[in-house]
N, C-alpha and C positions, 0 to 999 in steps of 0.2 A: 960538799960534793954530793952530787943527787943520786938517788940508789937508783938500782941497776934494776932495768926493767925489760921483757922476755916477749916474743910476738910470736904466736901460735897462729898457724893457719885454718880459716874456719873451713869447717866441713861441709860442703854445699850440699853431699847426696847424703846428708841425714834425714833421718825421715821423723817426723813427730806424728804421733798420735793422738787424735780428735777424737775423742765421745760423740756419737750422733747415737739419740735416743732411741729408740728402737719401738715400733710400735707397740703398745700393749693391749693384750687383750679387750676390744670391746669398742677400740677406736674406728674400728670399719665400720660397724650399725651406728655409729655418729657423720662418718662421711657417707653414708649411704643414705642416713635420713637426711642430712643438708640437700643432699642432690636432690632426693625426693623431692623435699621444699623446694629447692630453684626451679626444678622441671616445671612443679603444678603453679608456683608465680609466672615461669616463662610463658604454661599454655593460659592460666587465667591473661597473661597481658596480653595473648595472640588473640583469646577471642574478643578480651573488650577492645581491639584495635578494627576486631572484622566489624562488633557491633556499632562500632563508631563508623566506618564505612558505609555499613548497609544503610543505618540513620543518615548517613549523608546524602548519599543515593535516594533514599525516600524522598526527603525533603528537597531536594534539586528536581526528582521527577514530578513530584507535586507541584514544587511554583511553574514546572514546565507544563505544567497539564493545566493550573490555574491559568494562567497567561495564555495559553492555548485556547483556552474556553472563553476567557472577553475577549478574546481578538475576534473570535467566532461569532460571540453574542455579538458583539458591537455591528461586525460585518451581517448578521441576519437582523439586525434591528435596523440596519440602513438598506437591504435589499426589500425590507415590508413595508419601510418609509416609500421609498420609489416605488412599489408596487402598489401602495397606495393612491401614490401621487397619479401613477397611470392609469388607476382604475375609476379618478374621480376624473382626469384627461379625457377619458373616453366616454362616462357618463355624461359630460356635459358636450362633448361632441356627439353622443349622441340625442341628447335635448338636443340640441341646435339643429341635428338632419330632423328630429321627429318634428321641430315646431315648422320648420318647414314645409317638410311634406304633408302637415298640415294646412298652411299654409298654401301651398300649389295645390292641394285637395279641394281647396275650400272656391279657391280663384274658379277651377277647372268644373266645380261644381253644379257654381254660380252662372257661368259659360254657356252651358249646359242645360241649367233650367231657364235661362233667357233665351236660347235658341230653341229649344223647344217650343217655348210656350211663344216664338215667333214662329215659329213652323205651323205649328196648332193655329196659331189666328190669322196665318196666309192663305191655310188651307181650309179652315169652318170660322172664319173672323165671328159669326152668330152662335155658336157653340154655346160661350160663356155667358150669353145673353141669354140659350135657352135655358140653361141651368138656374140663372137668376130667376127667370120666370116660374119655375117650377116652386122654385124657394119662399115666392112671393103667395105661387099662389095655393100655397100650405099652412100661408099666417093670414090672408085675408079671409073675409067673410064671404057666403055666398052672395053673388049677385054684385057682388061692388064692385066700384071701374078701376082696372089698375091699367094706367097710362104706360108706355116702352119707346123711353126716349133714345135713339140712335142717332149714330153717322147716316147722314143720307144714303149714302149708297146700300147701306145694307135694312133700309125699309122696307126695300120686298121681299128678302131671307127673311125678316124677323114675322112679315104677315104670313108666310108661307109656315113659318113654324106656329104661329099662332092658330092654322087654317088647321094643321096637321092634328094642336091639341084638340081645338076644338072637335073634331072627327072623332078624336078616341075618347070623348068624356062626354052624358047624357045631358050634364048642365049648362046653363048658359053659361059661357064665360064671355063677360067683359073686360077686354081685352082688345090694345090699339095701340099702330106704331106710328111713334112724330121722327121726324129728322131733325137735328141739330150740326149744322155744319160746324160747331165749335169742342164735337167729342170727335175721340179720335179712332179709328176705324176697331172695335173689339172694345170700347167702351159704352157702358149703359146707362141709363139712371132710368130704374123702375119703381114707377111712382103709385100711391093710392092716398085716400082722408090719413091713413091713421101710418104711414110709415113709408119706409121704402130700401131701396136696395141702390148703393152704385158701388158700380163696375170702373176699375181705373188701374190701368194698365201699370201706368209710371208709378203709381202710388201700391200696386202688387211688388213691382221690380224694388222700388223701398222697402219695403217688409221682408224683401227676401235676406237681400242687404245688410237690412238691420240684427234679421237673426244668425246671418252669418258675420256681424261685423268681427266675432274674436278669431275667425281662421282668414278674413281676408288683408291683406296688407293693405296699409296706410295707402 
């Protein structure tokens, strides 16, 4: 037979008692130094977080200011390219007006000293013939015969100017005009032994020609 056994009701509102340590002198200047330590780690990681920042900042403004500067550079190298290009455009546009209005200078000239020098021999056609004569008769000798071959029609201008020198100079001058129907009206050929002079119109108009062949057009 099994012994006899007793049920006691537990007592819920008992209370037990816990030991919690109690601070002891000296443990606050230990939590106060940790805090200290956390603080100056917290503010050291705030400012290496700002110096990380600003470094980032720099370098982001930098490649933005590099970049900014060859886009510039490149843009001012391609507006001196085309400024270039425009300023040799116009130097050779302006060659092209200068050689021309060389050119029409030269034509207009030419124009000009042919009209002339047909005005001059419609209006004293013996002019160039007295001139010759004088030319002639500052290389010949005294007393020698220099012949003044002309156009028929102007034998009696040429003896009239002969009559005039002879009037103004003490010496004899021999001195005589022939006709040649095969010169042309302001052409000469003044003749003597040792030389002569001619006078040639179309072969003047050549000369002139030739010394302006580089302003007149082909």
């Amino acid at each position: 037979m099994s012994a006899p056994f007793s049920i006691r009701p537990f007592g819920f509102d008992e209370i037990f008692e816990v030991a919690v340590p109690l601070p002891q002198e000296g443990d606050g200047d230990d939590l106060r130094l940790r805090l200290a330590v956390l603080e100056a780690e917290l503010a050291l990681l705030r400012t290496d977080a700002q110096a990380e920042l600003a470094r980032t900042r720099a370098e982001a403004f930098a490649a933005g200011l590099a970049q900014a500067q060859g886009e510039q550079q490149v843009a001012l190298l391609a507006a001196v390219d085309a400024l270039h290009a425009a300023v040799e455009g116009v130097e050779d546009q302006m060659a092209a007006i200068a050689a021309d209005a060389a050119q029409e200078a030269g034509v207009v000239a030419h124009a000009a000293a042919e009209l002339l020098a047909g005005h001059a021999l419609a209006a004293a056609p013996a002019t160039a013939v007295d001139a010759a004569i004088g030319r002639a008769l500052r290389q010949v000798a005294r007393g020698q015969e220099v012949q003044v071959v002309v156009h028929p029609d102007l034998v009696d201008a040429v003896e009239d100017l002969i009559a005039t020198r002879q009037a103004a100079d003490r010496r004899r001058l021999h001195l005589s005009a022939l006709g040649d129907p095969q010169l042309a009206p302001g052409d000469a050929h003044v003749r003597w032994d040792t030389g002569g002079i001619v006078l040639d119109a179309a072969a003047r108009a050549a000369a002139v020609r030739a010394a302006m062949a580089d302003l007149l057009p082909d």
